[in-house]
Each structure stands twice: as structure tokens, then as C-alpha cells.
C-alpha positions, -999 to 999 in steps of 0.1 A, spaced: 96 160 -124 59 148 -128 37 147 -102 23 111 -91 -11 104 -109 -3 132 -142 -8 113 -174 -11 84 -165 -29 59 -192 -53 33 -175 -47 11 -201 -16 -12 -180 -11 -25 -148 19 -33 -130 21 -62 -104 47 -69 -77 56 -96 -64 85 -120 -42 110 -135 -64 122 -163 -37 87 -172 -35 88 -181 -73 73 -145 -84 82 -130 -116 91 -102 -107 76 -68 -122 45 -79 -142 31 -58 -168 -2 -68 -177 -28 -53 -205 -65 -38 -189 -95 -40 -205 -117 -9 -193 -147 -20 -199 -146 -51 -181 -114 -49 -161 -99 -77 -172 -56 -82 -170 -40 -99 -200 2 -104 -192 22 -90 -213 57 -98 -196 77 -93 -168 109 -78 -157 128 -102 -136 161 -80 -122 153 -71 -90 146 -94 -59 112 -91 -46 92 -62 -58 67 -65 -33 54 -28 -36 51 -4 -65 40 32 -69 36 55 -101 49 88 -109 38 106 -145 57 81 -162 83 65 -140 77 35 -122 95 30 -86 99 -7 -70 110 -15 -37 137 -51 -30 119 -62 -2 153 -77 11 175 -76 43 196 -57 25 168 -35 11 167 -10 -16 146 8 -42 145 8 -80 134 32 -106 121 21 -143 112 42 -171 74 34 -186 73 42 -224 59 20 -243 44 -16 -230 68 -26 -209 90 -7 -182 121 -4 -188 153 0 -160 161 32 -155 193 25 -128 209 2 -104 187 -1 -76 197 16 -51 205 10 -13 176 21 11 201 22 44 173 -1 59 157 -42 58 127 -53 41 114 -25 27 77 -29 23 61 1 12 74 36 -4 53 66 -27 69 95 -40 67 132 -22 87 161 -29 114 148 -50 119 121 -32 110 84 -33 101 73 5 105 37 15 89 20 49 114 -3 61 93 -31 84 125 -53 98 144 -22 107 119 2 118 126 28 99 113 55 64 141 64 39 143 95 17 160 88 -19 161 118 -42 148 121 -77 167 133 -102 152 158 -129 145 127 -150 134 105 -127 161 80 -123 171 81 -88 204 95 -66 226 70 -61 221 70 -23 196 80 5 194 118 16 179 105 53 165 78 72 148 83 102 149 52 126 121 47 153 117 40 186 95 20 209 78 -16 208 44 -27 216 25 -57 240 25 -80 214 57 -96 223 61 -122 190 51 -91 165 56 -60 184 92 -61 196 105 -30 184 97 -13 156 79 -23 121 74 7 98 51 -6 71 33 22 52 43 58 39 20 84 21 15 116 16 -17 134 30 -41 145 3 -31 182 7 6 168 -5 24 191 25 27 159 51 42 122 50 21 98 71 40 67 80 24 38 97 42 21 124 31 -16 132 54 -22 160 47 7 177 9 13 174 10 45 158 10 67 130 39 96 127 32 124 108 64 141 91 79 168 69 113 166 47 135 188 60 169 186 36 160 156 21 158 142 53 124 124 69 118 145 108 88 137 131 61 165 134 36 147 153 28 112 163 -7 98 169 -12 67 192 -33 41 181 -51 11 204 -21 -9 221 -17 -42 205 -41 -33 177 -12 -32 149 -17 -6 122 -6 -19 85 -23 8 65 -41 36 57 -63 51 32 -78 86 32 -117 96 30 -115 118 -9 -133 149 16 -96 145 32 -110 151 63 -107 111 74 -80 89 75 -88 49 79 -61 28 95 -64 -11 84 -48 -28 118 -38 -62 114 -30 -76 147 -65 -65 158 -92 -73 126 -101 -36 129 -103 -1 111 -92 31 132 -111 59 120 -96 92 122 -99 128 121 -73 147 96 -63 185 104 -42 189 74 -34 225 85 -20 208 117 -8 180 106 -28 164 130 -42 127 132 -74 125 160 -88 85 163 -125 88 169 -141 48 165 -127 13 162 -149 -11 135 -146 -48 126 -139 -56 93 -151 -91 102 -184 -105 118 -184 -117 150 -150 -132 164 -129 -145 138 -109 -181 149 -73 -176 145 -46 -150 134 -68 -129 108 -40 -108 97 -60 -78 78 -39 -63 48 -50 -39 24 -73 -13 24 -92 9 -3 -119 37 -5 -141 46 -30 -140 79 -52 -172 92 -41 -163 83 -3 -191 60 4 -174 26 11 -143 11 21 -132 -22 11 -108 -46 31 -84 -75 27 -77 -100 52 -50 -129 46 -63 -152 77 -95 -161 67 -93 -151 24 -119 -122 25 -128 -93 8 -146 -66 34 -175 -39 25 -180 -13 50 -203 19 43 -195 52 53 -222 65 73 -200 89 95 -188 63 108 -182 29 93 -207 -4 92 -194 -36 80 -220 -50 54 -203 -78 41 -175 -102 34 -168 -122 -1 -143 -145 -5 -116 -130 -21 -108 -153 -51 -73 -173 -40 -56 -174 -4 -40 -151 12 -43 -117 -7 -17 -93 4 -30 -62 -8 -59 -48 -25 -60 -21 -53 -92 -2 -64 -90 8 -104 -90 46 -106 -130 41 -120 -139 29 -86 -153 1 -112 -131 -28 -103 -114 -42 -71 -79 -64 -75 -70 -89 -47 -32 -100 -49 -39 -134 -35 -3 -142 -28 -3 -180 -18 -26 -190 -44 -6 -172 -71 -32 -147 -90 -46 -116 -91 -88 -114 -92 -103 -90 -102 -143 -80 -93 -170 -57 -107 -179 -34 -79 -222 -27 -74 -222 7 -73 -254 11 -52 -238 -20 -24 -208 -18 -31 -204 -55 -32 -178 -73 -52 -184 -98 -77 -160 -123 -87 -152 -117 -127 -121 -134 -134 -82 -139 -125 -45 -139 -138 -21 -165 -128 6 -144 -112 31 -166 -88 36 -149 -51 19 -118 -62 20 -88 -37 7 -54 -52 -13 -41 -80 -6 -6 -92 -22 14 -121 -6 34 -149 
């Protein structure tokens, strides 16, 4: 099987989003390198809310952000995907995140708290049922969010020997291994109580790990042992000046190639955040982020251009990064209805 990232051609992007929100599914859309701009090409339509993609070499895998939630595999040959399968039952609700990791395809599964293992077969299509799930346990203060547990992120470490999974309800972030095909806890790391963790992007040195917290408008910086497995947090940072009025509801969150900014999304007030990394992190500024309520944020593999999924507002903008602020500016959008996630391939 190919390894996630070999081969790929940045000439296509792929674009989730929530079919009983009016989305279109699976967009394919044509990317101009030298300005970043998306041109659709079409869109595959047969499965129900594709809120989250990830690439492998040349397989594309989908999540069904559903009650009864599940994961899909298509086959990426030519300009558009093509199904490669029936989706397939995730054992878990509303799936909201997955990535592939040692043959398998990991989902996050927010409503039931829990991370699902799929296997891969030799040519990428899936097995027709999970090896493993691994439920959570635990809640958090946050009575109307925080109830029990809300797994909402999983990704591998940049050494590729752990799983990271992100756990909302719970404030904290497990660390695991795959032990038959079958997610099991190694460590777990607890974050502020109440702050909410969504996501988390890694520092390229490896030795940091950023945790986007949406209940709290915040980043968790932390320390990575990857020989230990071990998550250490070391500083809470805004991602917004001053104190923001109302929910703010922080989403996605990117880092640069060469490790000197971090960029954030935040649904509640329609920003863009740029924080330098000067050890620690400094928020420099806020732009707005082209549409309402962008859902996630992706970061071209140039470092060039950021993509805001501005899901209530129904597009995807795109912005030319400065590479000496790192500041955002606005360069155009794509019309794409309830749109969720941006992926590269």
C-alpha cells in the first residue's frame, strides 16, 4: 500500500462537505499553482456528508458524518475519484475526522466517543468491517458540551509509530498504538478543564504539538517525546485579542513548513488567526476569513496559500500567504454549498 503524501500531484483538490446541509458532496476542483486558485470540476454525490477527507498515494478515504457513521474509500486516477467500495460501517456516530496509519484507516467518532480501526486492503479498497474501536471514558465541566465523551481528531505523530486522538469531551489527548488492528491507550495527556481540544497540528522539528481548543479560544502548546510517546503542555495562547463576546468556537488549525507560524480558524467571530513561533506562540493578527463560519482550514503543501471552508456561507477562499508576516491576503473563492474540509492531492 502507499504511504500518505507519496505521489501525490498538487494539481487537484478535494473538498468535503454535509450533504443534508445542501453540500455536494465530494468536490473535485482544478489548482492553479501559481496563484492557488480552485476551478470545480465535479462532484461525487454517493455518500452522506463527507465532512472530512484524507489522502493516501492515490486513494482517497471519506468519512459519512452520520448517526450511523461510516467511512468510504475512492480510487484517484484520473480527474475525478472514482468509488472504490460500499462505504463501510465505522461501529460508531458522527464520525468527524479519520487519516490513515498502518494499514488502517482511523476514524474519530465525536457523538459516540470513540476511534475506529478499518483495514486496508493491498489495493486500497477497504475491509468490509472495523478490526477495533476503542470507546472512551469520562466527561468534562462544561455540562451542554462536555457530557461524556467527543473524540474529534486522529493523527499519526510525525515519527509515524503513534496515533494521537483528540478528545473534546474529555479535555485530553490519548496517545495510542494498534495492537491487532485494534486502537489501545498508551498514554493520555490532560489538557486545561473546560478548555475543549478540537485539534492538533505538529511543529515540522516534531518536537511540538499545538492543540486548537474550541470551548476556550486558545492553543495548548506541547512538548512531544516521540520515543515515549509522551505529550507534556507547557503554555496556553489566545488566538483572539482581548475577550471575544460570545461562543467563539475555534476550528482548524495549520503550521507552516518552515515552523515559523501557525494559523487559526475560528467559526464564532469568522477569523483567520496568525501566531509566530517564537518558542512560544504570539498572536499577531486576525483577518477575516472570507465567508462565515469556516470549519476548517488547510495550508497548500507550498506553505504559499491558506484555504478557509467557510461552511455557512458556502465557499472556499483561498489567500496568498506573506512570507516574511505571515499574513493572509484575500485572493479569491469557490462557491462550494456547506463546505467542511479541504484536502490536497
Amino acid at each position: 500500500m502507499a504511504v500518505a503524501g507519496a505521489g501525490r500531484r498538487h494539481g487537484r483538490a478535494f473538498i468535503g462537505s454535509f450533504t443534508t446541509a445542501g453540500g455536494l458532496g465530494v468536490l473535485t476542483a482544478a489548482l492553479e499553482e501559481g496563484t492557488g486558485a480552485l476551478t470545480a470540476l465535479g462532484a461525487l454525490d454517493g455518500v452522506a456528508n463527507p465532512s472530512y477527507l484524507a489522502l493516501a498515494g492515490d486513494m482517497l478515504y471519506a468519512v459519512s458524518e452520520t448517526d450511523d457513521g461510516a467511512v468510504a474509500a475512492f480510487r484517484v486516477t484520473g480527474d475525478m475519484p472514482e468509488p472504490a467500495g460500499d462505504p463501510v460501517p465505522v461501529d460508531g456516530s458522527d464520525p468527524t475526522h479519520l487519516t490513515v496509519f498502518d494499514g488502517h484507516v482511523l476514524t474519530a467518532n465525536y457523538s459516540s466517543g470513540s476511534f475506529s480501526a478499518v483495514p486496508v486492503r493491498p489495493d486500497g479498497g477497504l475491509a468490509d468491517k472495523v478490526s477495533g474501536v476503542l470507546a472512551h471514558q469520562g466527561s468534562g465541566p462544561d455540562t451542554a458540551r462536555q457530557e461524556a465523551p467527543h473524540a474529534h481528531q486522529v493523527l499519526p505523530d510525525p515519527s509515524g509509530r503513534r496515533l494521537l486522538g483528540v478528545d473534546l469531551g474529555t479535555d485530553s489527548v490519548r496517545v495510542y498504538t494498534l495492537v491487532d488492528g485494534a486502537p489501545v491507550v498508551h498514554r493520555e495527556t490532560a489538557l486545561r478543564p473546560g478548555s475543549g481540544p478540537r485539534h492538533l497540528a505538529f511543529h515540522p522539528g516534531g518536537e511540538r504539538a499545538y492543540v486548537l481548543n474550541e470551548l476556550a479560544p486558545t492553543i495548548t502548546v506541547c512538548g512531544w517525546d516521540a520515543a515515549e510517546g509522551e505529550l507534556r503542555p507547557l503554555a496556553e495562547t489566545p488566538v483572539l485579542p482581548g475577550t471575544p463576546d460570545g461562543d467563539a468556537y475555534p476550528s482548524g488549525i495549520v503550521v507552516s513548513p518552515d515552523g515559523r507560524f501557525v494559523w487559526t480558524a475560528t467559526r464564532g467571530q469568522d477569523v483567520l488567526s496568525v501566531l509566530s513561533v517564537d518558542g512560544g506562540l504570539t498572536l499577531v493578527a486576525t483577518v477575516p476569513c472570507g465567508g462565515a463560519w469556516p470549519r476548517d482550514l488547510a495550508l497548500h503543501p507550498s506553505g504559499r496559500f491558506l484555504y478557509a471552508a467557510n461552511e455557512r456561507s458556502g465557499d472556499v477562499t483561498w489567500f496568498a500567504v506573506d512570507p516574511e508576516t505571515g499574513i493572509p491576503r484575500r485572493s479569491g473563492s469557490i462557491a462550494v454549498p456547506a463546505a467542511s474540509c479541504v484536502v490536497f492531492g
